[in-house]
Every structure is written in structure tokens, then in C-alpha cells.
KEGU-158086 format. One record per atom (N, C-alpha, C, O): residue in three letters; x, y, z. Coordinates in steps of 0.1 Angstrom, whole numbers, plus 2048, in hexadecimal, padded with zeros to 3 digits. Layout:
N
AlaXYZ/...
//
This chain:
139
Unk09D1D1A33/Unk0AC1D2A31/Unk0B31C6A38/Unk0BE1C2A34/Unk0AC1C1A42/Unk0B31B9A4D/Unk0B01ACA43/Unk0B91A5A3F/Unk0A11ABA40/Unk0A219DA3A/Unk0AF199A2B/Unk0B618FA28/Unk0AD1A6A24/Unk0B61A1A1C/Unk0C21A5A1C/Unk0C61A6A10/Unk0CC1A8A26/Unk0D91A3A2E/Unk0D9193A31/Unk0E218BA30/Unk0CD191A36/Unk0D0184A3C/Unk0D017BA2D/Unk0D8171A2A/Unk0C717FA25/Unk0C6172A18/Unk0D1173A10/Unk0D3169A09/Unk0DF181A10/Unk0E6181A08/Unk0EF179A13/Unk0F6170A0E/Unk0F017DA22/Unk0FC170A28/Unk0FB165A26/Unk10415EA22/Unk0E915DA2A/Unk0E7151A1F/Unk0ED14AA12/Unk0F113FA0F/Unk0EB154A0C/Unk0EF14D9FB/Unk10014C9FE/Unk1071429FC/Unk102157A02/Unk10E156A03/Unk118146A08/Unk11F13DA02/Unk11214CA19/Unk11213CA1B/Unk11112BA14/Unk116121A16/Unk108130A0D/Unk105125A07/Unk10911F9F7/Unk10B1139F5/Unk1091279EF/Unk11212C9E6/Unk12012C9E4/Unk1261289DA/Unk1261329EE/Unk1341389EE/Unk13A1359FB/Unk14513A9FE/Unk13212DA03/Unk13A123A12/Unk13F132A12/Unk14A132A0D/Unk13D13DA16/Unk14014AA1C/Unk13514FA2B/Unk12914DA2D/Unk13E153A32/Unk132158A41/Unk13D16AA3F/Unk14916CA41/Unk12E174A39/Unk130181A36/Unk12C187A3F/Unk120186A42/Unk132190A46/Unk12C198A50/Unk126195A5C/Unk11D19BA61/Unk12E189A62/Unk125181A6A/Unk13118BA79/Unk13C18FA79/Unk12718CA82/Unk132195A8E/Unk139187A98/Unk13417CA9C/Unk14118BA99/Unk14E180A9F/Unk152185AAA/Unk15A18EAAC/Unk14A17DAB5/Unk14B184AC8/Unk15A187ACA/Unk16317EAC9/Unk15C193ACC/Unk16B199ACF/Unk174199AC1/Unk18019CAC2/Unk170196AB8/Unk177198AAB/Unk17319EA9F/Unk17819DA94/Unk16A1A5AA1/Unk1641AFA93/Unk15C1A4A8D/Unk15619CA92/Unk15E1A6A7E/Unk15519BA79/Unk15B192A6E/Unk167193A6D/Unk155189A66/Unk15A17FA5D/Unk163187A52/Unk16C182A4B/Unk15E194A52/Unk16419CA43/Unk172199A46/Unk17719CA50/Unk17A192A3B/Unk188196A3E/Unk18D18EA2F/Unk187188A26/Unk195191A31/Unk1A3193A22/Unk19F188A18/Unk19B18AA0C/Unk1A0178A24/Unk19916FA1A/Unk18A170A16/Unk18716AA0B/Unk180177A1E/Unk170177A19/Unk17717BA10/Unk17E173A0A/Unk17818AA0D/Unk179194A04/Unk18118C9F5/Unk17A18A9EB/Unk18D1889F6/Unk18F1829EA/Unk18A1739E2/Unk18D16D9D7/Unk18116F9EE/Unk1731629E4/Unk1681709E0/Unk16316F9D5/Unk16517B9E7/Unk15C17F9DF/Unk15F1849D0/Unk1571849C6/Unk17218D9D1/Unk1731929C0/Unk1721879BB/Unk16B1879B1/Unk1781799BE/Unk17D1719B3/Unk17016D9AC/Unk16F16A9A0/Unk16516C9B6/Unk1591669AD/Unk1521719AB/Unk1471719B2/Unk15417C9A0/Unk14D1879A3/Unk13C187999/Unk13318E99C/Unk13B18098F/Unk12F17A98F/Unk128177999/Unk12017E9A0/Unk12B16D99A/Unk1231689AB/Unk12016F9B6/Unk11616F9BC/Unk12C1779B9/Unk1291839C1/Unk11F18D9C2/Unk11C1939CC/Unk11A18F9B4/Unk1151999AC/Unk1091959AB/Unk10019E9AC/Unk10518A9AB/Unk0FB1819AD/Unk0F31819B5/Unk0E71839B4/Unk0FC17D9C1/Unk0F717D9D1/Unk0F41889D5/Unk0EB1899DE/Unk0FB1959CF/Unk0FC19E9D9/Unk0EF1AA9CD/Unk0E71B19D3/Unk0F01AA9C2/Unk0E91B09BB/Unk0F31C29B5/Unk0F01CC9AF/Unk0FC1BC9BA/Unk1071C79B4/Unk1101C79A8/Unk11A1C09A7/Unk10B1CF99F/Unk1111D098D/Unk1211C7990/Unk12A1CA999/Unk1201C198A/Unk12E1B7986/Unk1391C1986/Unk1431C398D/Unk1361C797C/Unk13F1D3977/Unk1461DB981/Unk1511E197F/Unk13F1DC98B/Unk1401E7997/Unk14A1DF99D/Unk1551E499B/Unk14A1D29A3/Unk14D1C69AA/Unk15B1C499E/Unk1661C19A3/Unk15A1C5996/Unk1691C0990/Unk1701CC98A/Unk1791CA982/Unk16E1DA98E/Unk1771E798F/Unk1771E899E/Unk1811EF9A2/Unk1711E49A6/Unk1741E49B2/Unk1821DE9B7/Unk18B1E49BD/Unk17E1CF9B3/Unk18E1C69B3/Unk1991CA9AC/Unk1A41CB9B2/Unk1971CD9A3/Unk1A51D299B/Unk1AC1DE9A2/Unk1B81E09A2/Unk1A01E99AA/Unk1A91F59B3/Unk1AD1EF9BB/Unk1B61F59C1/Unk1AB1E09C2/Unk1AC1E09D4/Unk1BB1D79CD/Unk1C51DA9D2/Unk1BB1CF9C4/Unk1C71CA9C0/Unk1D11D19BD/Unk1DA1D49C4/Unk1D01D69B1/Unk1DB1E49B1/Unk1E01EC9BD/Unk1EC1EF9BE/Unk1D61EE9C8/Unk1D91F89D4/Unk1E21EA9DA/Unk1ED1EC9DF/Unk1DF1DE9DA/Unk1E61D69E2/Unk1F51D49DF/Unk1FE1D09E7/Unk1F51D79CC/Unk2041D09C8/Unk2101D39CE/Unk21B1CE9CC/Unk20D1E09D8/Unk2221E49D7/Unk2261E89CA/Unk2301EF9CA/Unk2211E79C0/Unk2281ED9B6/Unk2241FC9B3/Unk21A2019B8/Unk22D2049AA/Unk2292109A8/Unk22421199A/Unk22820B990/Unk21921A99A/Unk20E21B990/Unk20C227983/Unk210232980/Unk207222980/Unk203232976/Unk1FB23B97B/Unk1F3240973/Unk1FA240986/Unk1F024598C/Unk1E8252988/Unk1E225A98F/Unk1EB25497D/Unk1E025B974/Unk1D724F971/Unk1CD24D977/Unk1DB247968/Unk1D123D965/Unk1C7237970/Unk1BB236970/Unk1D0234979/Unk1C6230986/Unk1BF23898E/Unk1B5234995/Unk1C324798C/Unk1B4251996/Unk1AC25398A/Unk1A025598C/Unk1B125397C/Unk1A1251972/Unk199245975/Unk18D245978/Unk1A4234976/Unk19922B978/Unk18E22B984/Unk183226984/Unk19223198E/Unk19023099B/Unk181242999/Unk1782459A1/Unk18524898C/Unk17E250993/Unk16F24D988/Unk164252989/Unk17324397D/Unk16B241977/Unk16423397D/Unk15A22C978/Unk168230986/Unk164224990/Unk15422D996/Unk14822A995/Unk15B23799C/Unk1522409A5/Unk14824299F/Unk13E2409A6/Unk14724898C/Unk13E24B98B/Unk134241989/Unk12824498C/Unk136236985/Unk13022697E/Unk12622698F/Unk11922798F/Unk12E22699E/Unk1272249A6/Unk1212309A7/Unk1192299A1/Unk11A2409AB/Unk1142449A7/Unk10824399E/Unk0FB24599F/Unk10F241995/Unk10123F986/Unk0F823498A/Unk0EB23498B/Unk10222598F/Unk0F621A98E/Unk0F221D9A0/Unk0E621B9A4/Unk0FA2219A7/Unk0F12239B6/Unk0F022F9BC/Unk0F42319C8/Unk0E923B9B3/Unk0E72469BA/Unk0DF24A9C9/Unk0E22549CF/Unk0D72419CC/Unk0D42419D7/Unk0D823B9E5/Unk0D323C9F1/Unk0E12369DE/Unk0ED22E9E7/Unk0F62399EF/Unk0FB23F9E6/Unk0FB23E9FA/Unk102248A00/Unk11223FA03/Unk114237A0C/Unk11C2439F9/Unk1282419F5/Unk13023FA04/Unk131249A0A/Unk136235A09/Unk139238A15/Unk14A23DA14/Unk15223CA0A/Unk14D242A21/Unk15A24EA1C/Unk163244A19/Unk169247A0F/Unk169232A20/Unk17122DA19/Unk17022BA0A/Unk17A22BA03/Unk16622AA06/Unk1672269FA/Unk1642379EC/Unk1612399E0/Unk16523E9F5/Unk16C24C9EC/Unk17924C9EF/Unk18224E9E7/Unk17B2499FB/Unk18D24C9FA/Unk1902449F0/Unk19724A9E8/Unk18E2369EC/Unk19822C9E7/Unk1952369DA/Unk19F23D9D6/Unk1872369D2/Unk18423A9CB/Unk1882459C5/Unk18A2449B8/Unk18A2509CD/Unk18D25C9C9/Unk19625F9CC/Unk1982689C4/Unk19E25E9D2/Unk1AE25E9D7/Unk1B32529DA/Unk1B82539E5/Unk1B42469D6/Unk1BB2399D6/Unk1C523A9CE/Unk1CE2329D2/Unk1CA2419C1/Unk1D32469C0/Unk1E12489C7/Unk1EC2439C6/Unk1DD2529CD/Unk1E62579DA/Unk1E924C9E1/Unk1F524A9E0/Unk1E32419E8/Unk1EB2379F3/Unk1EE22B9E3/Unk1F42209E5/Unk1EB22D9D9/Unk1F621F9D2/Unk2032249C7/Unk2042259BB/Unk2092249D0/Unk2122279CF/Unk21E21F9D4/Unk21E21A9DF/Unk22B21C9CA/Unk2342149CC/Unk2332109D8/Unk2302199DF/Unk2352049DF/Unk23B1FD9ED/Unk2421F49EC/Unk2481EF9F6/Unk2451ED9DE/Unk24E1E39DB/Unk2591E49D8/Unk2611EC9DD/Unk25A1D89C9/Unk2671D99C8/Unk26A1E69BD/Unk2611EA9B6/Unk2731EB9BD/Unk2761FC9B4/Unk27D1F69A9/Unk27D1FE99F/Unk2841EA9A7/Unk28E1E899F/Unk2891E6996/Unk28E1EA98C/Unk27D1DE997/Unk2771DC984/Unk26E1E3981/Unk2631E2985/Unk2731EC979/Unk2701FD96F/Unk2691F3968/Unk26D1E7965/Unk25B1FA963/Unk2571F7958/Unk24D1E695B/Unk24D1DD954/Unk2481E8965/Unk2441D996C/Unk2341DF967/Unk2311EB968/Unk22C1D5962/Unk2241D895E/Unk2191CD963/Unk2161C2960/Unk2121D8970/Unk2031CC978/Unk1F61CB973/Unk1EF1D5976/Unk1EF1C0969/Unk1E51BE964/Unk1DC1B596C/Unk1E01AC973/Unk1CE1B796B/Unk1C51B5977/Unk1B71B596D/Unk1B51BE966/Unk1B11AD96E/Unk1A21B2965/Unk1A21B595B/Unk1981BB956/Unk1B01B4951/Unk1AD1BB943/Unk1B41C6945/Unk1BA1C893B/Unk1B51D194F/Unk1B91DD94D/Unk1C61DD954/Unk1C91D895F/Unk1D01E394B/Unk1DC1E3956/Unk1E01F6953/Unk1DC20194E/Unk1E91F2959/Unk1F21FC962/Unk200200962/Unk20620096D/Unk207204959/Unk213207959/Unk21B20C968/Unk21821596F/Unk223204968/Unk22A204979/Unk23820896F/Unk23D202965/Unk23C21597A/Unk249221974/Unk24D222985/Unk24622298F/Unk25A222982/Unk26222898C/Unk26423698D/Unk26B23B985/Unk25E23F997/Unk26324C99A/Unk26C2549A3/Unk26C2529AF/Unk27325C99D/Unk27D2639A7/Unk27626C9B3/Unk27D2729BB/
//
């Protein structure tokens, strides 16, 4: 397990001038906002390196973007995507043990995306990956 952690920070490294999970004396580690958005943007490559269905990796992006917009959502449509996210990970990694952040986003990510922006433009409509999202203003 150890060695191929280390081959996937490699490629990475080398590949994608990324340092993943590297621990940072008194600062946690390399993971942060900018790793994370060179890994969706190249999600081939990611997928590549890491050996994780593309598919998984680009419904993944589109929740963590939506959760990020401030905008308000259809959030029916979004706890189906998010819950049909769940099952895609399940089916392709049943022996994989689901960690609880990524059920919350998953299964209740719904619930935290919700409006934080602007309210005035009714009918704002956020597209991401092909799939979008009717953004409605609620009372």
C-alpha cells in the first residue's frame, strides 16, 4: 500500500508538477484548494495516475463546484446527483469503506448548498460538466 502511495505522488509529481499528500512540519499537508483544483481540471490524468473511474472524479467535481457556487440550487436534482454519485462509488469500489466526509457531501450535500450569494438573479442557471442546475430563489 505504502509503495503505491509513493508511485502515485511520483507520477503525480512528475506529471502534474503536483506534491500530494506530502506532510508539511507544523502545517498539515500539500492537500489544499489549489492541489485539489489541478487534480479536477485534469481529470483524465488524474484518473490515470490515481486509477480512479474518470466518471467518479468528474461527478465528484461538479458536487464540490456546485457546493462552492453561493448560488441556490435545485436541490432535488442535486441529492439525486449526489446520491447517484454514491451509488457509481459503491458498485465500482465495494470494498473500499466510504469515508463519513464523503457520505455527508454525498448524501446530504444537498442540505449545505444552498443559496449564499447573490438572491437577485431568479432563475440563474449553474452549468458544470454538462449537467446543470436550475438556481430558484426561495422564500
Amino acid at each position: 500500500m505504502e509503495h503505491r502511495k509513493k508511485e502515485i505522488q511520483g507520477r503525480f509529481k512528475s506529471e502534474m508538477d503536483l506534491l500530494v499528500d506530502i506532510v508539511l512540519q507544523g502545517h498539515g499537508t500539500t492537500n489544499d484548494g489549489n492541489t485539489s483544483r489541478r487534480f479536477f481540471r485534469e481529470p483524465e490524468k488524474s484518473s490515470d495516475i490515481t486509477g480512479i473511474d474518470i466518471n467518479l472524479i468528474k461527478r465528484f467535481s461538479t458536487i464540490l463546484v456546485v457546493m462552492a457556487s453561493g448560488k441556490e440550487i435545485d436541490v432535488d436534482a442535486f441529492e439525486n446527483y449526489g446520491i447517484e454519485t454514491a451509488r457509481l462509488f459503491v458498485k465500482l469500489y465495494p470494498w473500499y469503506y466510504m469515508p463519513s466526509s464523503v457520505h455527508k457531501i454525498l448524501l446530504h450535500g444537498a442540505d449545505a448548498a444552498t443559496c449564499r450569494g447573490d438572491r437577485s438573479r431568479i432563475g440563474h442557471q449553474l452549468r458544470h460538466n454538462g449537467r446543470q442546475f436550475a438556481c430558484t430563489i426561495r422564500n
